[in-house]
PASEBA-1860 file (N, C-alpha, C; in nm, 3 decimals):
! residues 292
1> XXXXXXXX> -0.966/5.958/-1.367/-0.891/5.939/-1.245/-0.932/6.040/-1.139 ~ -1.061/6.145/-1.180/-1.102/6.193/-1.096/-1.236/6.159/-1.003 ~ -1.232/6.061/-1.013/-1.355/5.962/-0.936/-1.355/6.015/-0.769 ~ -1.464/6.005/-0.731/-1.471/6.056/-0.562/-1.454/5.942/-0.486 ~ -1.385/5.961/-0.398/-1.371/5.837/-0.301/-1.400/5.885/-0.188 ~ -1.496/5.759/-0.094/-1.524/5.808/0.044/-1.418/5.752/0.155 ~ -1.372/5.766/0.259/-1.287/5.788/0.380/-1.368/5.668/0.435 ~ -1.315/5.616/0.528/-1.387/5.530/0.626/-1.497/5.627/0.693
9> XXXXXXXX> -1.409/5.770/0.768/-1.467/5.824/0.835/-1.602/5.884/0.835 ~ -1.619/5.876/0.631/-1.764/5.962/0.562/-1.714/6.034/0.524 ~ -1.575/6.108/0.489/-1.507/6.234/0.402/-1.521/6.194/0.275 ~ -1.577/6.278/0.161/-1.524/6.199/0.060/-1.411/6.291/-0.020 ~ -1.364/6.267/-0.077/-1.219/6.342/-0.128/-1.243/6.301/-0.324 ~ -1.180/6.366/-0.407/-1.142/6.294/-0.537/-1.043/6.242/-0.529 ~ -0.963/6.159/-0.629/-0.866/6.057/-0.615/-0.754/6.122/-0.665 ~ -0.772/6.301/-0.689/-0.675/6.388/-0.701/-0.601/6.407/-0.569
17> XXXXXXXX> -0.696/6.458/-0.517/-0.729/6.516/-0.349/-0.575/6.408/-0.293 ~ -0.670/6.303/-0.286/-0.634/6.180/-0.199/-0.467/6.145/-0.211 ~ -0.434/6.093/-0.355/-0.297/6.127/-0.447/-0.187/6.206/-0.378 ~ -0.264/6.339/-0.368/-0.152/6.417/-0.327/-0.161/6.411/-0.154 ~ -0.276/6.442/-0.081/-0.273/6.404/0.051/-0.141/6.287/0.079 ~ -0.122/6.172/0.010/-0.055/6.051/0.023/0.096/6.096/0.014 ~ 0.149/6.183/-0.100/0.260/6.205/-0.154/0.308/6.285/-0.097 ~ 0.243/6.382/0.006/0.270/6.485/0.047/0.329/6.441/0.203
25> XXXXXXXX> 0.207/6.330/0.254/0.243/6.285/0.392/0.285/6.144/0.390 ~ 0.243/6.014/0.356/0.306/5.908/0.397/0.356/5.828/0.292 ~ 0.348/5.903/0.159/0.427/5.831/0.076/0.513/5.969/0.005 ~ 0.607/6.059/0.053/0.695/6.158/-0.004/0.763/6.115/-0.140 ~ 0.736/6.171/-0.281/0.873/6.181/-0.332/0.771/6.054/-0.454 ~ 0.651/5.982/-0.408/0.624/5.829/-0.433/0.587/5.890/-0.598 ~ 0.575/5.840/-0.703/0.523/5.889/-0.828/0.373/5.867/-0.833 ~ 0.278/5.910/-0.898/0.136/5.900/-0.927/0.113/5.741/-0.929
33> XXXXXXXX> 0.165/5.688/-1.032/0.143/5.551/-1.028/0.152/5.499/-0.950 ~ 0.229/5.511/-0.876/0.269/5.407/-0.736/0.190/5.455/-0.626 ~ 0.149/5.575/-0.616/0.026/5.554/-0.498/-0.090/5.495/-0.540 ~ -0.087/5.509/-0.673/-0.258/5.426/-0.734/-0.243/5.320/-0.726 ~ -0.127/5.244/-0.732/-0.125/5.099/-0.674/-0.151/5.085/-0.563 ~ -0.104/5.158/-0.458/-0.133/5.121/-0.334/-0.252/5.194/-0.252 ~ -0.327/5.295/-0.381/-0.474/5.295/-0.355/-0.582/5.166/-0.373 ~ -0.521/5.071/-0.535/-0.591/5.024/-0.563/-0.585/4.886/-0.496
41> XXXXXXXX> -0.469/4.884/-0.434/-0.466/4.726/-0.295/-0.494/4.780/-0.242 ~ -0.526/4.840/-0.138/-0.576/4.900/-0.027/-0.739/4.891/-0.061 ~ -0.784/4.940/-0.151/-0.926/4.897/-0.225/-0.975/4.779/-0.199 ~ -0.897/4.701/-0.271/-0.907/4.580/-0.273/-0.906/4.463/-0.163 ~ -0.848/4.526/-0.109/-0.854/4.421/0.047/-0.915/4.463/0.114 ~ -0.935/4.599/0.115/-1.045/4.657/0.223/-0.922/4.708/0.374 ~ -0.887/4.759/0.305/-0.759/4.814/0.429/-0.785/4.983/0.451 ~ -0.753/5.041/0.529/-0.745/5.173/0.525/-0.601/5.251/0.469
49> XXXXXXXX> -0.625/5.318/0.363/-0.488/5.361/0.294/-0.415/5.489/0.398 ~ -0.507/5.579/0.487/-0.442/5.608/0.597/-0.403/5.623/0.684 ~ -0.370/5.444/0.707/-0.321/5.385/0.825/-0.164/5.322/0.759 ~ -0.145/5.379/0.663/-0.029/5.302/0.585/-0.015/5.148/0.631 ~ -0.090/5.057/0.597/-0.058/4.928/0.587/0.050/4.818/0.530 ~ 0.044/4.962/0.370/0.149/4.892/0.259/0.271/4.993/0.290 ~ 0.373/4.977/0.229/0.459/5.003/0.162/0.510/5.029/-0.005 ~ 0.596/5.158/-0.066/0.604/5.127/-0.181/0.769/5.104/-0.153
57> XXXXXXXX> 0.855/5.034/-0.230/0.967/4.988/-0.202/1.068/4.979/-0.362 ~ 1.145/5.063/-0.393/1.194/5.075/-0.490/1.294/4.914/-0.521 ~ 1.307/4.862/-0.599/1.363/4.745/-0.616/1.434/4.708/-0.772 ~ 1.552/4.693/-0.775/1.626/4.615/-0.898/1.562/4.523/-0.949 ~ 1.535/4.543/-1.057/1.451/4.416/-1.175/1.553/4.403/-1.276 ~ 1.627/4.351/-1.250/1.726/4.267/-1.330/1.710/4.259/-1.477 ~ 1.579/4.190/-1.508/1.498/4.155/-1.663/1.481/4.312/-1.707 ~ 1.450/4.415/-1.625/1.393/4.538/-1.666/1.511/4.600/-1.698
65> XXXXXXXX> 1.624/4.622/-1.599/1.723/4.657/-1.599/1.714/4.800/-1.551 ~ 1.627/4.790/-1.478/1.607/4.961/-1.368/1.566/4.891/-1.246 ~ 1.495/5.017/-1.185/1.462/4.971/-1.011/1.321/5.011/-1.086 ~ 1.207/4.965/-1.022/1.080/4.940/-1.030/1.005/4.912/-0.847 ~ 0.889/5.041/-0.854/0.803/5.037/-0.785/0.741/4.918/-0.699 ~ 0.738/4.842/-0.586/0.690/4.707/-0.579/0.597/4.734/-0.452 ~ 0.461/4.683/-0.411/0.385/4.695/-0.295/0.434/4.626/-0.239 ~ 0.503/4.668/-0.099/0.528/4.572/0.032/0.404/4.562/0.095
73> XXXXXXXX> 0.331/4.489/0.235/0.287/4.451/0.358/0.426/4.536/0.449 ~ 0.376/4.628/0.558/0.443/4.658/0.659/0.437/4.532/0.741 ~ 0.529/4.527/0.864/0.506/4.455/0.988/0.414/4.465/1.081 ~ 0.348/4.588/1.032/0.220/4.684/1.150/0.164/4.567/1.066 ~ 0.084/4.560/0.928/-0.008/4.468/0.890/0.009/4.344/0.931 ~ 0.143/4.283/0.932/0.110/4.150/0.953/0.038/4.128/1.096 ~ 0.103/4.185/1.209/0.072/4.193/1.363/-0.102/4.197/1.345 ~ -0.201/4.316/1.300/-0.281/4.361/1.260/-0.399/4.223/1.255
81> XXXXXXXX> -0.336/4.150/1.122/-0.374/4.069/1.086/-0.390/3.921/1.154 ~ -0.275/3.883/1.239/-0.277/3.826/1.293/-0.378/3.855/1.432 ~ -0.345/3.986/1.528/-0.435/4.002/1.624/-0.612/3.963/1.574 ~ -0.619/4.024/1.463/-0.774/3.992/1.418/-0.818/3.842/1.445 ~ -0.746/3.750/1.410/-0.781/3.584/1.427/-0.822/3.594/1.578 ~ -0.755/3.640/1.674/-0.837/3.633/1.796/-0.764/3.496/1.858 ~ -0.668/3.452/1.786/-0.549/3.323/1.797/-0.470/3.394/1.866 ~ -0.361/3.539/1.836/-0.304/3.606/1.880/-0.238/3.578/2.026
89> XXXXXXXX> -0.176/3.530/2.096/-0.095/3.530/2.198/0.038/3.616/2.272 ~ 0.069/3.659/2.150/0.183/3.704/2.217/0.311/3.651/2.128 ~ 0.443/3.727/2.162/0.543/3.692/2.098/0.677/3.707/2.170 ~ 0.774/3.626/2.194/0.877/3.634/2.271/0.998/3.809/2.257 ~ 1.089/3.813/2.350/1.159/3.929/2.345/1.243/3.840/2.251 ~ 1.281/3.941/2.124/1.417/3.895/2.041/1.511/3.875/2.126 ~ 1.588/3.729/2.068/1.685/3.729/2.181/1.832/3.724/2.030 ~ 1.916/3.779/2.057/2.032/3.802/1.969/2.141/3.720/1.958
97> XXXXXXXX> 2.197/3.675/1.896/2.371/3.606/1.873/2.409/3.713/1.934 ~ 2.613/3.618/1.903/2.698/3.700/1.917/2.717/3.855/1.852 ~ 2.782/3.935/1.868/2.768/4.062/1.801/2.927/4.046/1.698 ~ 2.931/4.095/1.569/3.026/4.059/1.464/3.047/4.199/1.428 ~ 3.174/4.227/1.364/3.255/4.334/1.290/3.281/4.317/1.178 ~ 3.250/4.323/1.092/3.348/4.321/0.961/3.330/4.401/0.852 ~ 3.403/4.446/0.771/3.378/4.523/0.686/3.345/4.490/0.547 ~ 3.184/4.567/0.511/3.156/4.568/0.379/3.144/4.670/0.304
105> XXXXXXXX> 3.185/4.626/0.174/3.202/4.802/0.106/3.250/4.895/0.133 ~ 3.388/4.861/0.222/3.483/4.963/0.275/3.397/5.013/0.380 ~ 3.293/4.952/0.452/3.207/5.042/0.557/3.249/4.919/0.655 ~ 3.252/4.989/0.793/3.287/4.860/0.920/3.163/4.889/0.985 ~ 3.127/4.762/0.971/2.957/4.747/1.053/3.018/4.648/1.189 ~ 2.910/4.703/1.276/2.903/4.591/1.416/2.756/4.557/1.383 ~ 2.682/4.445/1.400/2.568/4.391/1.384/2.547/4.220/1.459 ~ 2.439/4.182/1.495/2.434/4.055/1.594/2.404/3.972/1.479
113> XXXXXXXX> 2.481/3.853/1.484/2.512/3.749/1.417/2.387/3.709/1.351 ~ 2.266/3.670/1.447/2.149/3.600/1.399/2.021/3.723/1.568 ~ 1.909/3.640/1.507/1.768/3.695/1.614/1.708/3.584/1.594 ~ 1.643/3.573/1.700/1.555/3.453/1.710/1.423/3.513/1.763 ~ 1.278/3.475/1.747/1.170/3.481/1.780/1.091/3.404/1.771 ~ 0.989/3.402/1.877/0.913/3.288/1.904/0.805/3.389/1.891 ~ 0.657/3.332/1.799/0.488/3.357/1.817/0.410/3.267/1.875 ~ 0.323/3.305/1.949/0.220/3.170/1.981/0.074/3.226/1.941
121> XXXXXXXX> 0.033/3.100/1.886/-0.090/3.127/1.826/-0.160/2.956/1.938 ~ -0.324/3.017/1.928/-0.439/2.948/1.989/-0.428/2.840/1.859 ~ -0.420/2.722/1.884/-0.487/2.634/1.778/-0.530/2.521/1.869 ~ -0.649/2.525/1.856/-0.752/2.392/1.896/-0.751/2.425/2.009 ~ -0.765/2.525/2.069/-0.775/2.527/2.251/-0.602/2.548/2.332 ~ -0.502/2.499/2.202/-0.381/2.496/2.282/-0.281/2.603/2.230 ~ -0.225/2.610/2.308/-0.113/2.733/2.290/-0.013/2.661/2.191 ~ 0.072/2.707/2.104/0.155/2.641/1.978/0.250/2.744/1.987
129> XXXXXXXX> 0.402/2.724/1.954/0.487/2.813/1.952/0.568/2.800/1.797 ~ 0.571/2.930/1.752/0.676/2.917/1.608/0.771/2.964/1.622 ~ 0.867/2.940/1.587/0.964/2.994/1.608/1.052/3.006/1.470 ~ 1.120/3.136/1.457/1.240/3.184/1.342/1.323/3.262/1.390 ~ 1.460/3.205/1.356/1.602/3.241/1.340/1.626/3.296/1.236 ~ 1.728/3.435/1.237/1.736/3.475/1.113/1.816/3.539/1.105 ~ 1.959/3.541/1.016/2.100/3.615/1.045/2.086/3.771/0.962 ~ 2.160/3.822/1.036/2.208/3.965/1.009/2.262/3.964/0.835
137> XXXXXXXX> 2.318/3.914/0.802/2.390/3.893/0.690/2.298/3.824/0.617 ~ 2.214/3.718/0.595/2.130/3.710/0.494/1.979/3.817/0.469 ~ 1.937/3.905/0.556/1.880/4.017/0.531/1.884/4.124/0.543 ~ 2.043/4.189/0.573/2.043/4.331/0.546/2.042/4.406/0.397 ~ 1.998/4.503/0.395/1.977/4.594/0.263/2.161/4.634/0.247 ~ 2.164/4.677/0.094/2.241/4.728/0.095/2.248/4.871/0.009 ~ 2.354/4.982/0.067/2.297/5.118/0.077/2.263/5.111/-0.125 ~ 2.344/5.081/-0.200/2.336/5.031/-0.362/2.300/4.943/-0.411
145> XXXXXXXX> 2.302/4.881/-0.552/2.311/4.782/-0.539/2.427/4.691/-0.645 ~ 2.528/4.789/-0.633/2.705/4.754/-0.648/2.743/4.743/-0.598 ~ 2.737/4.773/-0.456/2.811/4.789/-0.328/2.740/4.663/-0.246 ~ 2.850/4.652/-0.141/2.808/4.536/0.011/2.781/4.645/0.114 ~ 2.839/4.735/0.107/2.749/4.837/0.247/2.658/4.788/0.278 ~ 2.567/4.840/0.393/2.426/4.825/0.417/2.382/4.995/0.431 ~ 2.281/4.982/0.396/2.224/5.149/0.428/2.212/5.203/0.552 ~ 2.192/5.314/0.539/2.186/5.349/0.694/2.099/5.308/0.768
153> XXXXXXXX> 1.960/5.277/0.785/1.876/5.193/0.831/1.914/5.082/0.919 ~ 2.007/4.970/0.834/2.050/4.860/0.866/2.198/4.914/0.954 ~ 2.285/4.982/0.894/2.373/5.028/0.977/2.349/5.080/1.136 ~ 2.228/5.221/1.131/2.198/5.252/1.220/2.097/5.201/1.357 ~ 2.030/5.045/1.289/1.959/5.007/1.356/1.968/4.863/1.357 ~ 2.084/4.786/1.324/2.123/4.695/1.326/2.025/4.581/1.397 ~ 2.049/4.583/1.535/1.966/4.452/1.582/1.748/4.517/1.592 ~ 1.733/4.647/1.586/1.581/4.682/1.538/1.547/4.591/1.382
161> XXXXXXXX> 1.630/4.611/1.297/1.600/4.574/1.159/1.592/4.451/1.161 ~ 1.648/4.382/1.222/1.732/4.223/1.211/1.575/4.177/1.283 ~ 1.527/4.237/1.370/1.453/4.194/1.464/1.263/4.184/1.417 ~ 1.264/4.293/1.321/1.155/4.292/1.269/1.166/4.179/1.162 ~ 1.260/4.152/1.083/1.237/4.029/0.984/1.202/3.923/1.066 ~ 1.297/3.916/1.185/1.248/3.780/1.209/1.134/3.751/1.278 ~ 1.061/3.851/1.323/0.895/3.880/1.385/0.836/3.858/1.208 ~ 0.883/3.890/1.154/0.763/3.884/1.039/0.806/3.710/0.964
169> XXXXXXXX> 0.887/3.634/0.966/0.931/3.535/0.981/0.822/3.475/1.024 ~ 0.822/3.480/1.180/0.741/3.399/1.234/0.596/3.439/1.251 ~ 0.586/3.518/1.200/0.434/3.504/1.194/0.358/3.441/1.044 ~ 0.473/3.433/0.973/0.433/3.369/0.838/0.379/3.212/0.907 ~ 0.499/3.190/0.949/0.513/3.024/1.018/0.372/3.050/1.124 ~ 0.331/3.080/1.182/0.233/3.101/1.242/0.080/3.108/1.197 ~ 0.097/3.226/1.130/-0.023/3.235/1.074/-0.015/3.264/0.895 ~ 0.002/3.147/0.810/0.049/3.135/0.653/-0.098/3.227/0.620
177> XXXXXXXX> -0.249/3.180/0.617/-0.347/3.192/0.631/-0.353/3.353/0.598 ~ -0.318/3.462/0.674/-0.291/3.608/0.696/-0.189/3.675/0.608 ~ -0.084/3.564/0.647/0.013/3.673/0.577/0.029/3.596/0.459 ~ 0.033/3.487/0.372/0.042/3.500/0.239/0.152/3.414/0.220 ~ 0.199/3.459/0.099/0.346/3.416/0.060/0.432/3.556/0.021 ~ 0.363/3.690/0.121/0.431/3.805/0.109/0.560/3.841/0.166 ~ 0.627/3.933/0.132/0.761/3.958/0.242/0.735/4.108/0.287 ~ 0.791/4.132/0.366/0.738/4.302/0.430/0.859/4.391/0.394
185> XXXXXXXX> 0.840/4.493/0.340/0.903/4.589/0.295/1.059/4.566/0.401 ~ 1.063/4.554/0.485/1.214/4.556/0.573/1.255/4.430/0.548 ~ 1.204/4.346/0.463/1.266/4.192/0.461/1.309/4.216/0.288 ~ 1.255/4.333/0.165/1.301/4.317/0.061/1.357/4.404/0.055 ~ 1.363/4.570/0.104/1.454/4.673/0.080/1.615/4.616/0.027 ~ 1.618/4.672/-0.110/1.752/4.660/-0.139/1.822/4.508/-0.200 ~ 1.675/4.407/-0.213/1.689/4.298/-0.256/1.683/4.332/-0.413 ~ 1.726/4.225/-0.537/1.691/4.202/-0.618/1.581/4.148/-0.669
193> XXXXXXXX> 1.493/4.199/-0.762/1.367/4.078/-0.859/1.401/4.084/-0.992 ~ 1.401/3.938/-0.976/1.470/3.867/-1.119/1.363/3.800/-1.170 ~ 1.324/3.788/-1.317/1.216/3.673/-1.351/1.247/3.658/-1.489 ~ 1.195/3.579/-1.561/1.154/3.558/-1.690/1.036/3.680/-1.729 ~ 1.094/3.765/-1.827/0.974/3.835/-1.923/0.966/3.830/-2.052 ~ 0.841/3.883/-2.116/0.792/3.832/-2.214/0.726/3.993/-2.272 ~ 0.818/4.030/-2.421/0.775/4.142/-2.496/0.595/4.189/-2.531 ~ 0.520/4.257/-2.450/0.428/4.218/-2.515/0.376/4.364/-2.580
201> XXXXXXXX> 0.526/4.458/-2.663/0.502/4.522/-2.730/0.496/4.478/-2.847 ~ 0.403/4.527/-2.923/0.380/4.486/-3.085/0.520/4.527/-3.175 ~ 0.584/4.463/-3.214/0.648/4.471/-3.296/0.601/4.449/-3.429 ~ 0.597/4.570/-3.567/0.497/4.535/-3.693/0.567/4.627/-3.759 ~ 0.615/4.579/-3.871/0.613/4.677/-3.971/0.513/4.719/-4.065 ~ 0.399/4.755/-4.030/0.273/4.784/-4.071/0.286/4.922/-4.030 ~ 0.315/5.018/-4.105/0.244/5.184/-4.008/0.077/5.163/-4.017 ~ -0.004/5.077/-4.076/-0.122/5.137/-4.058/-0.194/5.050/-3.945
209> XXXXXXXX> -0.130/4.976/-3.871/-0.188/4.896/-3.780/-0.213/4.977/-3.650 ~ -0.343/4.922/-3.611/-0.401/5.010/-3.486/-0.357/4.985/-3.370 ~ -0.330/5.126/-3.231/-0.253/5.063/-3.141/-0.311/4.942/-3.048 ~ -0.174/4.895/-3.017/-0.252/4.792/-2.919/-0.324/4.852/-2.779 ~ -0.404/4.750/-2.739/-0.481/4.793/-2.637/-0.451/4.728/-2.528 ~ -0.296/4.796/-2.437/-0.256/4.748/-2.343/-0.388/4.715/-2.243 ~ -0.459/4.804/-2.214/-0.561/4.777/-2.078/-0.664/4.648/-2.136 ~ -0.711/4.669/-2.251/-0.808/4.529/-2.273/-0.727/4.427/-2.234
217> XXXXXXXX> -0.612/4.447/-2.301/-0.521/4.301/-2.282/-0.487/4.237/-2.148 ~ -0.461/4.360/-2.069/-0.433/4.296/-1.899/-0.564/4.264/-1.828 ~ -0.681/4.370/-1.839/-0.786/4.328/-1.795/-0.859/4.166/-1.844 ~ -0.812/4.142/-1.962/-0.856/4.014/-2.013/-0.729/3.892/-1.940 ~ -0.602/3.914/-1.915/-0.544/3.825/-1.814/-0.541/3.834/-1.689 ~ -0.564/3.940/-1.652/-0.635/3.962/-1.476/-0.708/3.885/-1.477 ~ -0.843/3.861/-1.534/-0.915/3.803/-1.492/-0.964/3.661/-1.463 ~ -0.842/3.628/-1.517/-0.793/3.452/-1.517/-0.712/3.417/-1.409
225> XXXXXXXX> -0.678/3.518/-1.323/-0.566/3.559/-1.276/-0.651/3.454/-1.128 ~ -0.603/3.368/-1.029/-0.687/3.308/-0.937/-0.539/3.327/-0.838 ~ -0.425/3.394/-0.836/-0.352/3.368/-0.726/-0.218/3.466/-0.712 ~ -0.172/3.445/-0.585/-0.062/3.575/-0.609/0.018/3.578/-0.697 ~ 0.104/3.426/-0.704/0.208/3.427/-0.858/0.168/3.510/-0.946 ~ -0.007/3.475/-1.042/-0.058/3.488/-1.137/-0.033/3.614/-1.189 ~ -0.070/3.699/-1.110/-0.080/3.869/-1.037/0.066/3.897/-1.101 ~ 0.125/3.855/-1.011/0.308/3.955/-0.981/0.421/3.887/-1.145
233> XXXXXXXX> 0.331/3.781/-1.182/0.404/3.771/-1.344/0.330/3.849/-1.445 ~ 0.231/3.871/-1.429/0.193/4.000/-1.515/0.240/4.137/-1.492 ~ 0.277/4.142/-1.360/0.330/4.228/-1.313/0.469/4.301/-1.424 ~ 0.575/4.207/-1.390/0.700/4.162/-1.416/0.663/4.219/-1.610 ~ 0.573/4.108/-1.638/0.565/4.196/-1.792/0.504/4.290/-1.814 ~ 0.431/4.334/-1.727/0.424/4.532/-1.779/0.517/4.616/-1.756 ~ 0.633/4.587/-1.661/0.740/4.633/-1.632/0.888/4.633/-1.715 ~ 0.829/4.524/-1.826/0.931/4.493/-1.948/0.883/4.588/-2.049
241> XXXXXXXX> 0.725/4.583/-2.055/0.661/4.611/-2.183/0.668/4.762/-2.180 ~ 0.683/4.859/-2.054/0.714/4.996/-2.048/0.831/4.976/-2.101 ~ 0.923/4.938/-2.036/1.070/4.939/-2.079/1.119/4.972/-2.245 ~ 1.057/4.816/-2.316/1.110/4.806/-2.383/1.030/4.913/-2.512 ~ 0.852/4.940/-2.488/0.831/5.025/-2.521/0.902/5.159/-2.562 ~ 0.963/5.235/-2.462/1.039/5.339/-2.438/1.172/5.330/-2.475 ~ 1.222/5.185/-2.544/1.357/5.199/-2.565/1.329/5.197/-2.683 ~ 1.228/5.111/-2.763/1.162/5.141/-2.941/1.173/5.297/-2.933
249> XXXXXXXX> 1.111/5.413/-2.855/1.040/5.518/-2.926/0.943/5.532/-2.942 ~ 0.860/5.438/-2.866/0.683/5.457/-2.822/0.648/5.470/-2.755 ~ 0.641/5.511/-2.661/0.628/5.542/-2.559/0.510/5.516/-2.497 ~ 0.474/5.402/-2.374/0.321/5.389/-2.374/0.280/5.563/-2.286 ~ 0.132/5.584/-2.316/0.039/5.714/-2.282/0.080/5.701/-2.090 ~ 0.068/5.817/-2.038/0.119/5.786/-1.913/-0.036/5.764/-1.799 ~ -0.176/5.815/-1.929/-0.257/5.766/-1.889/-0.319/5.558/-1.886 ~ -0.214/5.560/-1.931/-0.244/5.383/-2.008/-0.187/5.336/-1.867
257> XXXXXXXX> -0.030/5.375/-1.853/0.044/5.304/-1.751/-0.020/5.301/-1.612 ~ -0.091/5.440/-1.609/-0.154/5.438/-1.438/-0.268/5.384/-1.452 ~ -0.335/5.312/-1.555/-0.482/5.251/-1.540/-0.412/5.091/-1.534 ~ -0.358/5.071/-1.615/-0.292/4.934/-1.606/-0.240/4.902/-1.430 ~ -0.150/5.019/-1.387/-0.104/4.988/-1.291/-0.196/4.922/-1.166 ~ -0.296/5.110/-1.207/-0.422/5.023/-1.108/-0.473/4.934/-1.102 ~ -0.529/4.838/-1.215/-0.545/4.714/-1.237/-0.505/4.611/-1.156 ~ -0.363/4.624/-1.201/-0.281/4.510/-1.112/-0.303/4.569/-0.938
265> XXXXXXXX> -0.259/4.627/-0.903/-0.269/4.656/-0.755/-0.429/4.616/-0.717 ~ -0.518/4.666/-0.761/-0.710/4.610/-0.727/-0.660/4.464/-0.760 ~ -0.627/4.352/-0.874/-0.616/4.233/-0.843/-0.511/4.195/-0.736 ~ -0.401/4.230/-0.757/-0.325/4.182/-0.605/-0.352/4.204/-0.469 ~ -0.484/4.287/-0.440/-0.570/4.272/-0.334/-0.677/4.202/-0.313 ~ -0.734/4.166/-0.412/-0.849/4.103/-0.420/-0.785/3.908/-0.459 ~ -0.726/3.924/-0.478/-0.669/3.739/-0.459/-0.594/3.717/-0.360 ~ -0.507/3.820/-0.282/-0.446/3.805/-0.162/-0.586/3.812/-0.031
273> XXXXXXXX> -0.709/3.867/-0.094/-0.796/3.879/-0.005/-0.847/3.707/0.024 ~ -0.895/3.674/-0.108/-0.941/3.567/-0.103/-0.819/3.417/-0.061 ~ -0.740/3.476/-0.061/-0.635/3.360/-0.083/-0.648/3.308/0.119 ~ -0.646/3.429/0.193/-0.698/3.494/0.313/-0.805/3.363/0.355 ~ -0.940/3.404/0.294/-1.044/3.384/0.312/-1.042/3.249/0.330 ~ -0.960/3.176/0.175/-0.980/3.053/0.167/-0.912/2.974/0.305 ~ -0.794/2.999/0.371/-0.709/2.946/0.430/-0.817/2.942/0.585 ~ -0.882/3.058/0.579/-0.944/3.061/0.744/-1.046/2.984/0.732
281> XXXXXXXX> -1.154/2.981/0.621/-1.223/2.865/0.654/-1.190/2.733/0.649 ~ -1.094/2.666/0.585/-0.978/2.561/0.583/-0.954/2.511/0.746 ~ -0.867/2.673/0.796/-0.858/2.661/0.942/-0.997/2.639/1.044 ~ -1.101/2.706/0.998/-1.225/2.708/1.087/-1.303/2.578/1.077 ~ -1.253/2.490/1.014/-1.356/2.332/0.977/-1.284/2.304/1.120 ~ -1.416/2.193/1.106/-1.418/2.145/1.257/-1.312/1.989/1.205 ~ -1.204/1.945/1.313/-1.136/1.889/1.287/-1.220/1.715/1.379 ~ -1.208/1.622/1.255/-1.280/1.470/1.314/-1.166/1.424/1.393
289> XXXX> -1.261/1.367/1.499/-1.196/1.267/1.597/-1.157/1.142/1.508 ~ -0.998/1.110/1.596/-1.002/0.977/1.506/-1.078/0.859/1.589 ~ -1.162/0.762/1.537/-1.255/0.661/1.574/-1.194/0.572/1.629 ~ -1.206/0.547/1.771/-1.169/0.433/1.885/-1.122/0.332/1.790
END
């Protein structure tokens, strides 16, 4: 894990160096693993890791029964991404609902009912408008996740927060192609992930059986791996398989977990890359006239 990595700029740093550079400035507090994920998407797509593109976003996994590490897309990326198409137009001023009171979690919030935003993207020579609505109450965070509060974020910035989901809303609707089937860190903060998982610790009453080889094993389903689902359900079961690991008394090596991790983060860049790729040349075919 001490491999040298070069900078866009021509710096090259080790991936010690880099690690802590990250933890120190734009990811505080983040654990080892979780910046190597979002070294190893950032890799993978070919993004600059210090321009913070991603997000790491702590999240309830239900199946796991803890909060677990998850890579967001910021809203800077989606914009980013979209300006690159060179489609880019422009995007309307949020315009707001009524403004509402009520109290959650013994906390009294004021917040605007719904936001609306309009994108326009170039398609075929013509200007196109998308548009998303999106209420206060189906995407605010909340400060727990026992509680209806909202965190301070959402409390303190009520129609800012409200306003970026629904910009990132519509640029999905706009440009699917770019942004994916991702959500941006201010659209999941404080959400739940729930899934189906699957033990894929060895259970044996054999003491002489050799350990398993978590990394062959993921690297051998990565590589089958052709799409985002594919990715984020393997995901989901390495996030069981620590778990339940550690609740046996085995604890997987903490060198195992950050190579695995990396794994997954380099594939969830590299199929979100291509997934990208595929959609723009899709978009870039020349579209037939229909015949007199």
């Amino acid at each position: 894990m001490n491999a040298v990595v070069t900078m866009q700029n021509g710096t090259q740093v080790t991936e010690h160096e880099l690690i802590d550079v990250l933890k120190n400035s734009l990811y505080p507090g983040a654990a080892d693993a979780s910046v190597m994920m979002v070294m190893g998407y950032c890799r993978a797509a070919g993004l600059d890791v210090m321009k913070k593109p991603v997000h790491i976003v702590p999240i309830w996994n239900k199946d796991a029964g803890r909060m677990v590490d998850v890579i967001m897309p910021g809203i800077a990326l989606y914009r980013t991404e979209a300006a690159r198409t060179g489609e880019y137009v422009g995007k309307s001023e949020p315009e707001f609902g009524p403004d509402k009171t009520v109290t959650l979690g013994g906390t009294e919030v004021t917040f605007p009912s719904w936001c609306r935003v309009t994108v326009r993207r170039l398609v075929h020579g013509k200007i196109c408008e998308f548009t998303a609505k999106e209420f206060w109450l189906e995407n605010y965070a909340t400060a727990k996740r026992d509680t209806q509060a909202p965190n301070a974020m959402w409390k303190k910035r009520a129609y800012g927060q409200l306003a970026k989901c629904t910009e990132a809303q519509a640029l999905r609707m706009a440009f699917p192609e770019q942004t994916g089937g991702t959500n941006t860190d201010d659209e999941m903060s404080g959400k739940d992930f729930s899934g189906e998982t699957i033990d894929l610790t060895p259970h044996t009453r054999q003491v002489e059986q050799r350990p398993f080889n978590h990394i062959a094993y993921f690297e051998s389903k990565l590589a089958d791996c052709r799409n985002i689902a594919c990715v984020d359900a393997l995901w989901k079961k390495w996030t069981a398989t620590i778990e339940k690991a550690e609740a046996a008394g085995r604890p997987i090596a903490p060198e195992t977990i950050e190579r695995v991790q990396e794994m997954l983060g380099e594939r969830m860049g590299e199929v979100e890359q291509a997934e990208r790729q595929q959609a723009e040349e899709i978009a870039a075919a020349p579209v037939e006239e229909p015949v007199a």
